[in-house]
N, C-alpha and C positions, 0 to 999 in steps of 0.2 A: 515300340520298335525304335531302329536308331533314328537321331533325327537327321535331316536331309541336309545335305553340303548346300552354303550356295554356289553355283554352276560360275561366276562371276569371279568367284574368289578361289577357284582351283582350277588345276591342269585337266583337260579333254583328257579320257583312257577310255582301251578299247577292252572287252571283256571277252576272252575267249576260251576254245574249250574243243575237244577233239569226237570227230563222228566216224561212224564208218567201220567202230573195232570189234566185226565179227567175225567170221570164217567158217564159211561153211553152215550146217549145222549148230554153232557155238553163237550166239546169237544176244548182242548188248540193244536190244530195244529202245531201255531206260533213258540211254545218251539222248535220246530225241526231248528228253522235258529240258534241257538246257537249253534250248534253241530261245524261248520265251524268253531269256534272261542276256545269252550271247550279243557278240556286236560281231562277231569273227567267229568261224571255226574252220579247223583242218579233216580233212577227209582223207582217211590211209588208202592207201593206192596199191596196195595187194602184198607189199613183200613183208611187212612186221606184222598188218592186221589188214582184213579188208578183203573184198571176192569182189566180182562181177555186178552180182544182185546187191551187195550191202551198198556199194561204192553210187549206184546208178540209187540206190532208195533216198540215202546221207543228202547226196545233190541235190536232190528232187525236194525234200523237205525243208532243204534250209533252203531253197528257191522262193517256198510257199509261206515261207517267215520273212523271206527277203535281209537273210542274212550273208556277208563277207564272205566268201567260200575261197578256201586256200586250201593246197595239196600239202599232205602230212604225211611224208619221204621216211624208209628208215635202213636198215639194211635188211639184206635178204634172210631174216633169221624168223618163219613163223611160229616155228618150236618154243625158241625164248622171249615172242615177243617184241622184238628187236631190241631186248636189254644187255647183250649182249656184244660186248668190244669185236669189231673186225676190222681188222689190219690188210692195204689193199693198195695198189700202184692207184696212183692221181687218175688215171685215164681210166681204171675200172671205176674208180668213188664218181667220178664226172659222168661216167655214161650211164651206173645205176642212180642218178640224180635226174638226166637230162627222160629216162624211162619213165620214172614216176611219175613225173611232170606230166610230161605227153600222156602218158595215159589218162588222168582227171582232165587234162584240156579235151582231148578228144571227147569224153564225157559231155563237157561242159557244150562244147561247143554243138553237138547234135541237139543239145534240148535248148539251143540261144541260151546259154549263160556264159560266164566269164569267169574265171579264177583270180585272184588279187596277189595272195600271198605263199608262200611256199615255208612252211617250217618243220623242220628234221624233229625224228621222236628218238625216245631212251638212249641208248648207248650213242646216238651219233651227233645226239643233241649235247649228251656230255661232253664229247670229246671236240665237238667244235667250240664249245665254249670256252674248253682252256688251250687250245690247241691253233694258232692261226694260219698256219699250213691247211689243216682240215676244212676249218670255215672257208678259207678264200677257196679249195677247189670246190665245196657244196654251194656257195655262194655265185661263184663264177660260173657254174652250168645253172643253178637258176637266172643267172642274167642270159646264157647263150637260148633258154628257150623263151625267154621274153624279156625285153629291157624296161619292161613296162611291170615286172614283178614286184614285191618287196619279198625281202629276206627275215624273216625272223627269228631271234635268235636272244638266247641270253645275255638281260644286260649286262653290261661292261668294255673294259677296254677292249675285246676282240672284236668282239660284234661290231663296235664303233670304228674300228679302224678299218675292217671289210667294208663300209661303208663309203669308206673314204676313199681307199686305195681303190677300188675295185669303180667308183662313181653310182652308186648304186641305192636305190631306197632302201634302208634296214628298220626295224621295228625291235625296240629293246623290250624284251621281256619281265618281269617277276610273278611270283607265286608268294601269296598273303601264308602258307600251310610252311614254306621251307623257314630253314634257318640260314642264316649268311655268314660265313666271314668277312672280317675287316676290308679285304680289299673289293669285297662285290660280287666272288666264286660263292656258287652253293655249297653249304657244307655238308657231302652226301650221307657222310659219319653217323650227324643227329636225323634223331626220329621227327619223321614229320608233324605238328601242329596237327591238333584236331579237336581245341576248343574255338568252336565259329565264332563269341563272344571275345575272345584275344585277336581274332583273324580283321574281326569288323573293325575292331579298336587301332588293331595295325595300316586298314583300308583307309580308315579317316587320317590318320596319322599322316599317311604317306602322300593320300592327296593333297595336303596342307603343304606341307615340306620336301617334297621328295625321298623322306627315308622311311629305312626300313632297320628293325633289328639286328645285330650281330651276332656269333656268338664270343664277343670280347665286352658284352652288358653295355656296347654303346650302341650306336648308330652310324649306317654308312647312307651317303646319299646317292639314287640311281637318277640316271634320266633315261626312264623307261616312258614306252609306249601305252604297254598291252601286259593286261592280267592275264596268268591263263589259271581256269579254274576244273576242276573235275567231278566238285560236288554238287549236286542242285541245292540244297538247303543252304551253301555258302553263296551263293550266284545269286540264289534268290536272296537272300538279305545284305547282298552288296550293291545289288538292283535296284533295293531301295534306298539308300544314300547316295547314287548316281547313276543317272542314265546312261550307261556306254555310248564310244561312240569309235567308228572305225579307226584305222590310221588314215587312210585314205582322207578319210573327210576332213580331219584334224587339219592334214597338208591344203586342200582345197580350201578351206577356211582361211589357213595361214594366206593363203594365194589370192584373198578376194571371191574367188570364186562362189562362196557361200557364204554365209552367215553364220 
């Protein structure tokens, strides 16, 4: 197997990964073997993926791993998944953000737990990331339901600058499976990576340097937070060349506060 980073000589990352994507009847089990591997996951809150019973099991379980638990917002689309574009006045996009929220808080908070993070899924996740109109008002109603959130989101210039303008914790994102262009957008074009073997070899890479491949055959470099991963068989052998570790703790660390 790969051999192990030492922890000394590269950057804290946080490894995360989405729960909660059932409905109904329709029913993804499976998600739960990531929790073993996880340092964060988002839990969908009913409008892309997610009911009642999924939302209330997702919580419960990554309680009992004692994993990051963050709400995983998307648009009201459960037909497409929420991979679908929708165009919407600032004060509807703000109030279907400040919903979602509340909803997993109130979860949280009936079984004593706590939420951390808030990050948008499929189309809304895309569109904030090149869009920074979009980011600031989903970013902005995650700060209006707690100041104490972070915001996650796609590295780069957007993300980073919501962060800024807005005073706010953010969490820069990448995925070892995308391809990138030059400037640090995904490029949704190419097919996704799905030899784990390339993916590992890009993990080690990246922890070393901060980069990650292009599709111009160079390298761009991100200052990201947080993996986010979908497969167990990748999770599980990026687990073993690094032990994740939240954002949260990373910043507390930075702070003295830990070790």
């Amino acid at each position: 197997m790969q051999e192990i980073l030492d922890r000394k000589q590269i950057k804290n990352i946080d490894f995360n990964c989405d729960l909660a994507q059932s409905f109904g009847v329709y029913k993804n089990n499976c998600e739960f073997e990531l929790l073993d591997y996880a340092s964060s996951v988002n839990i969908s809150c009913g409008f892309h993926a997610g009911d009642p019973v999924s939302i209330k099991e997702a919580l419960l379980k990554a309680g009992d791993k004692n994993v990051v638990v963050g709400a995983h917002i998307g648009f009201d689309d459960i037909q497409g998944f929420g991979c679908r574009e929708m165009h919407m006045p600032d004060d509807e996009l703000e109030a279907l953000v400040i919903y979602q929220v509340g909803a997993l808080m109130s979860f949280a908070k009936t079984f004593k737990m706590e939420i951390e993070h808030v990050r948008p899924h499929g189309a809304m996740y895309a569109m904030a990331a090149q869009d920074f109109d979009i980011a600031r008002v989903i970013a902005g109603a995650v700060k209006k339901t707690s100041q104490w959130l972070v915001y996650y989101g796609a590295a780069g210039e957007v993300t980073q600058r919501v962060g800024e303008e807005l005073e706010m914790q953010v969490a820069q994102e990448v995925f070892l499976e995308k391809m990138y262009n030059p400037d640090g957008t995904i490029d949704y074009s190419a097919k996704d990576n799905e030899n784990n073997e390339v993916m590992i070899g890009r993990l080690k890479h990246f922890l070393a340097t901060s980069q990650l491949p292009n599709n111009a055959g160079e390298k761009t470099v991100f200052n990201a937070d947080t993996i986010h991963f979908k497969s167990k068989d990748l999770i599980l052998q990026a687990h073993e060349v690094i032990t994740p570790l939240p954002v949260n703790y990373k910043n507390a660390a930075a702070s003295g506060w830990v070790e």
